[in-house]
C-alpha positions in Angstrom: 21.8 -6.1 -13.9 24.8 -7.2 -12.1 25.4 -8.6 -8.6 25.7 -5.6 -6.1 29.6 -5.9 -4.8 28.3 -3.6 -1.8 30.0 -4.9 1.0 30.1 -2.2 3.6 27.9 -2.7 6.1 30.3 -3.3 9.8 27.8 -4.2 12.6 28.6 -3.6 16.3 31.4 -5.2 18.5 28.9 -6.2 20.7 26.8 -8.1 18.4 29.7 -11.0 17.0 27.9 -13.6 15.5 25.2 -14.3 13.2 22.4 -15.0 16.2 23.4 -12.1 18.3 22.6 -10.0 14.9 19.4 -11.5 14.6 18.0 -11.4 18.1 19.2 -8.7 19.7 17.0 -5.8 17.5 13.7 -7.8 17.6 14.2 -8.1 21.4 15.5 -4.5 22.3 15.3 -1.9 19.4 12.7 1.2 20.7 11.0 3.4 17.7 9.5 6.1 18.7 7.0 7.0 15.3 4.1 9.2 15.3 0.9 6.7 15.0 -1.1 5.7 12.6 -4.2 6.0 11.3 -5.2 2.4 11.8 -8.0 1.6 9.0 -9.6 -2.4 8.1 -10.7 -3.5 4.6 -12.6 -6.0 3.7 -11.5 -9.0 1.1 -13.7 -10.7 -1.3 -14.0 -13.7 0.4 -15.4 -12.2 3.4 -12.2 -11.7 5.7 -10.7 -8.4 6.6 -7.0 -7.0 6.6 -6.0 -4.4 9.0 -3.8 -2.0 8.0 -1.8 1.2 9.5 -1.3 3.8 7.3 1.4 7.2 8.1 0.8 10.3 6.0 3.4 12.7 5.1 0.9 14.2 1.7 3.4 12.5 -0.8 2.9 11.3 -3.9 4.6 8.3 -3.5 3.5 5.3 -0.7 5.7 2.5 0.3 4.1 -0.2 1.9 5.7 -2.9 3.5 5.1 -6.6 4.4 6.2 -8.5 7.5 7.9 -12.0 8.4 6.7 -15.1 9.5 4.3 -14.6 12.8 5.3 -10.8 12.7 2.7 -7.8 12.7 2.4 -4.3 11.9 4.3 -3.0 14.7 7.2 -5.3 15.1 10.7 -2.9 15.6 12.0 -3.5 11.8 8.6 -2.4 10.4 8.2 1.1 12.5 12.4 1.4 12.2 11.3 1.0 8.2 8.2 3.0 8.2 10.7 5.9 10.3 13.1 5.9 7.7 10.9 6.4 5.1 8.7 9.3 6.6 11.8 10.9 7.2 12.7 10.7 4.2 9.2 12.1 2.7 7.2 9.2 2.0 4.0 8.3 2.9 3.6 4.8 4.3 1.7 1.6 4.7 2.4 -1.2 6.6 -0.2 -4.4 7.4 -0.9 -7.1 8.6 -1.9 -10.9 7.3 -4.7 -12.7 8.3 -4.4 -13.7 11.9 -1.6 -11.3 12.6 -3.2 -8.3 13.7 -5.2 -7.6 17.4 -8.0 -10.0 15.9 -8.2 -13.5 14.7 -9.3 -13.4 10.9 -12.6 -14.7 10.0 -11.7 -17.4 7.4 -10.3 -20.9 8.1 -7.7 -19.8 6.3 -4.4 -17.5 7.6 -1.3 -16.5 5.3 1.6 -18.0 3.5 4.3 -17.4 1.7 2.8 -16.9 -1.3 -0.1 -15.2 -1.1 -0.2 -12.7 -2.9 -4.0 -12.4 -3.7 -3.7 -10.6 -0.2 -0.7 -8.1 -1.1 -2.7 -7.2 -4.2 -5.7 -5.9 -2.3 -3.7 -3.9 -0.5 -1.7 -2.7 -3.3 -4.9 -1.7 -5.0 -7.1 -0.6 -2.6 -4.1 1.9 -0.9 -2.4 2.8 -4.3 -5.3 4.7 -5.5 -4.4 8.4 -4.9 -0.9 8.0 -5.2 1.4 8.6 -8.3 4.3 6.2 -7.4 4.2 2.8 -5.3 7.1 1.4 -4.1 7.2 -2.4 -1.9 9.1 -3.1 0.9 9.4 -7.0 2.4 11.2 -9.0 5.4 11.8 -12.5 5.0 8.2 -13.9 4.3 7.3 -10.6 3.5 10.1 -10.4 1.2 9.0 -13.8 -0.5 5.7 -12.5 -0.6 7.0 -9.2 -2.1 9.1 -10.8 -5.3 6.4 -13.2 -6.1 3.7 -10.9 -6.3 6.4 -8.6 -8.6 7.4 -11.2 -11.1 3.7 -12.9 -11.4 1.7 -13.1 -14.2 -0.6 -10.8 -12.8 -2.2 -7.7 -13.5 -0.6 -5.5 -11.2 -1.0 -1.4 -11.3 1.6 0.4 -13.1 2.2 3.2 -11.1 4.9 0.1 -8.6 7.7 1.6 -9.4 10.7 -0.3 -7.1 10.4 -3.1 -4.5 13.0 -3.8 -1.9 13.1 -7.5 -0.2 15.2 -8.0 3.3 16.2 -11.7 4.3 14.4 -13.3 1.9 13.7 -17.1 2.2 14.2 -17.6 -2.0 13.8 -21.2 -1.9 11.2 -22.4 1.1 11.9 -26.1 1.0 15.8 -25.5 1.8 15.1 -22.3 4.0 12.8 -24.6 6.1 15.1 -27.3 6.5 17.9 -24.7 7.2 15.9 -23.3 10.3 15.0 -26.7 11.7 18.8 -27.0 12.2 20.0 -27.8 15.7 21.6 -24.2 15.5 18.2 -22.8 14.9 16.0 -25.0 17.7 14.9 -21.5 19.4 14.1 -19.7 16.7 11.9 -22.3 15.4 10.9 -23.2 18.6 9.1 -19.8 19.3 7.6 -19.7 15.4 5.9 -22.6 16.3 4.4 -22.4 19.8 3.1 -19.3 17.9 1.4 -20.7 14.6 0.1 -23.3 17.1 -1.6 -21.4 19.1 -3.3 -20.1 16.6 -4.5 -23.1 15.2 -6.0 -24.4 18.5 -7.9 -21.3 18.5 -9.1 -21.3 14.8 -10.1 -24.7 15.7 -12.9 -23.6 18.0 -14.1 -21.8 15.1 -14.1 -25.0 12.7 -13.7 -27.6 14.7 -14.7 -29.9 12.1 -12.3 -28.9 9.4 -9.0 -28.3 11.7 -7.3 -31.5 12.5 -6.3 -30.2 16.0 -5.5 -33.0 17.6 -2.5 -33.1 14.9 -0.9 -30.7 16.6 0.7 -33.2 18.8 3.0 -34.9 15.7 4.4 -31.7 14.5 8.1 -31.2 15.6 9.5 -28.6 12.8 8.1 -26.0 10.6 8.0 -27.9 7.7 5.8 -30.6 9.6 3.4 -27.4 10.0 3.3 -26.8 6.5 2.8 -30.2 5.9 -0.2 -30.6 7.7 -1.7 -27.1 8.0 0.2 -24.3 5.6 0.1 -26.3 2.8 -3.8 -28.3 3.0 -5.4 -25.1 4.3 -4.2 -22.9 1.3 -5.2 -25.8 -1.4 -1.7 -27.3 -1.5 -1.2 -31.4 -1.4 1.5 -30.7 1.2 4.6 -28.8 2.3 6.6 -29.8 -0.6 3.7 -28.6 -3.2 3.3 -25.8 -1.2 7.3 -24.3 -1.1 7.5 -25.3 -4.8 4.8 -23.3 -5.9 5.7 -20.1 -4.0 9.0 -20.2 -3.7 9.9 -16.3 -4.9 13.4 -18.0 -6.7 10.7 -18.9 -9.5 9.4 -15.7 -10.5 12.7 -13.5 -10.0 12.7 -13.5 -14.0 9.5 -12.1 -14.5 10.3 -9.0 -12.3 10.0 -5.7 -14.7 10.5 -2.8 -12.2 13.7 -2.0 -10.6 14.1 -4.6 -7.5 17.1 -5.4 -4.4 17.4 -8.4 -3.0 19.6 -8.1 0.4 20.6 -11.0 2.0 23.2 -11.2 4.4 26.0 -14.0 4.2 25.4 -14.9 7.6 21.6 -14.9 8.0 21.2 -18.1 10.0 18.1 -18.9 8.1 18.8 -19.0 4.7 20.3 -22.2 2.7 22.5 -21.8 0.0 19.3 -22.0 -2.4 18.4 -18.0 -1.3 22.1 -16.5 -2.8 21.1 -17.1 -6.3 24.4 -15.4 -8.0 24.2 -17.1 -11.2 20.7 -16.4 -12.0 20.9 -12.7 -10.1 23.6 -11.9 -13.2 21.2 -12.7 -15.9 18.1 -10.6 -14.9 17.4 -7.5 -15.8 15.8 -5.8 -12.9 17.0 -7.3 -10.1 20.2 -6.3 -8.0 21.3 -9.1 -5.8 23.0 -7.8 -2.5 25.0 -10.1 -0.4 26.8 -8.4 2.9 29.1 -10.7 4.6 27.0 -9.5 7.8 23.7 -9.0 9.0 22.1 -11.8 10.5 18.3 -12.4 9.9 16.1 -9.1 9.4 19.4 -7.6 11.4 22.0 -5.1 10.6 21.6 -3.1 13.1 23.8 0.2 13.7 26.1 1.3 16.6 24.3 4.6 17.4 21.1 3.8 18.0 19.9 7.1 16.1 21.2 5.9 12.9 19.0 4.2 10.4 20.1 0.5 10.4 21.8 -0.6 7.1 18.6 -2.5 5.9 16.9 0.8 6.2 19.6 3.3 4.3 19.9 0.8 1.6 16.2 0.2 0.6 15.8 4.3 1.0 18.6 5.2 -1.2 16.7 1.8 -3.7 13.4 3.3 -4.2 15.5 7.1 -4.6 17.0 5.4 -7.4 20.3 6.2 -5.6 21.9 2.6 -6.7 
C-alpha cells in the first residue's frame, strides 16, 4: 500500500511549535461524553483490568489503548471515544495495570509490548460484536501494531486498526525524549512511574529494588532497571528490541494507519519508516508535517481534532 501523501492538516495560530501542539490539549481540551458503564475483568494470572465501555447497540466496537502513564479518561481517549459514538460505534476504552483508580495486584505493571493484556480485552469484549476495529496513542499505538502483526491467534472478526504517535522503534524514541528539548516531558513520566514503584514496593518489598530509584535519571534508566527485569527482559535494550512495533509491521493482514506527525517531539527518525511503509501490504503510513505528540488539535473547539476525522473516515474504509 503506498505512503499516504495526506498533508492537510493546518493547526491553530496560536499553537506554533511542535511543544505548544503537544501540551496544550492534554492540559486544556474539555469532553463532555455520556459515561460509561465502568466494568473489571479478571486475567489469568490473577490481576484485573478495568475497563469503560459506551454503547450505541452497534455491531461494530472500537476499543482504544492509551500512552505511557495515561488512563481511560485522559482528553484524547473521550475526544476519541466522542468521535466514534457519534459516528455510530460502540466503544471500549481501558486501562493497563496500574493505570486505572487502583494499583494492580501483580508485581508486574504494563509495557510496550504487552500484548497478552490487549488480547484479553479483545476477546473478552469482542464477543457480541460483528466487526472490531483498534485504536492506539503512542504506547498504545506500539501496543496496537504489535499485537496486529504477531503470530498470534487473534479473532477474525478485527477488521482495521488505527495507531496515533507511535514510538516504532523504542530504543531511539527513548533516547529522542531524554533530549534536553524534552527534560519536562520526561520529567513528569517519570516522577509518575516512580511513584508507582515506591508504592508497589510496599507490596513486595523484597522483590522491588526501591532504593534504585535514586540512580535513575531518564526513561530508559527506568526500563533498564524496572520495565525491562519486571516483564522477563535482561534490560532496556532486550526489552525495546523485542517490542519494538517496527518488527511486526510486516505481519499486519487487516487494513492499518500509521499517523505520525513530522514534528512529534518524541519520535526519532527510526518511527517514519517510508521505505518499509512502501512495501507492505496493509499498512498506510501517514506523515503530516504538523501535529505534535498525540496533538492535532482543531481551531473550533467543536470540531473533531484531525487525529480523530482521520482514524473515523480509516475504520469507514473512507481512505
Amino acid at each position: 500500500m503506498p505512503i499516504s501523501k495526506k498533508d492537510d492538516y493546518r493547526r491553530p495560530k496560536w499553537l506554533f511549535n511542535n511543544h505548544l501542539e503537544t501540551i496544550y490539549p492534554a492540559l486544556f481540551r474539555k469532553v463532555k461524553i455520556k459515561a460509561p458503564n465502568k466494568v473489571r475483568i479478571p486475567t489469568e494470572d490473577n490481576d484485573f483490568l478495568d475497563l469503560d465501555w459506551f454503547k450505541n447497540d452497534s455491531d461494530h466496537l472500537v476499543i482504544i489503548s492509551h500512552g505511557l502513564e495515561g488512563s481511560s479518561d485522559r482528553p484524547y481517549m473521550l475526544g476519541m471515544a466522542k468521535a466514534f459514538l457519534n459516528s455510530g460505534y460502540d466503544v471500549l476504552t481501558w486501562n493497563y495495570r496500574g493505570c486505572g483508580p487502583e494499583l494492580n495486584k501483580q508485581m508486574i505493571f504494563y509495557h510496550s509490548g504487552a500484548t497478552y493484556d490487549l488480547d484479553r480485552i479483545v476477546n473478552y469484549a469482542s464477543t457480541n460484536y460483528e466487526h472490531v476495529s483498534l485504536i492506539g496513542f503512542s504506547l498504545g499505538g506500539n501496543l496496537t501494531l504489535k499485537y496486529m502483526g504477531e503470530k498470534r491467534s487473534r479473532p477474525e472478526k478485527i477488521e482495521s486498526a488505527v495507531a496515533i504517535s507511535v514510538p516504532l522503534h523504542l530504543a531511539s524514541a527513548s533516547k529522542k525524549i531524554s533530549d534536553r528539548e524534552n527534560f519536562l516531558y520526561s520529567k513528569r513520566f517519570l516522577k509518575s512511574l516512580k511513584k508507582k514503584v515506591k508504592e508497589k514496593a510496599r507490596y513486595y518489598p523484597n522483590e522491588i529494588p526501591a532504593a534504585m530509584l535514586k540512580n535513575i535519571n531518564t526513561l530508559s534508566d527506568f526500563d533498564d532497571i524496572f520495565t525491562g527485569p519486571f516483564h522477563g527482559f535482561s534490560d532496556a535494550a532486550e526489552y525495546y528490541e523485542v517490542n519494538s512495533a517496527l518488527y511486526f509491521l510486516e505481519g499486519i493482514n487487516a487494513p492499518t494507519l500509521i499517523l505520525n506527525a513530522k514534528n512529534d517531539p518524541f519520535l526519532s527518525e527510526e518511527c517514519f519508516p517510508y521505505s518499509l511503509a512502501e512495501s507492505l501490504q496493509n499498512v498506510t503510513l501517514q506523515t503530516p508535517t504538523y501535529g505534535g505528540h498525540v496533538g492535532f488539535s482543531n481551531a473550533n473547539k467543536n470540531d473533531l481534532y484531525y487525529s480523530e476525522k482521520m482514524a473515523v473516515e480509516f475504520v469507514k474504509g473512507e481512505h
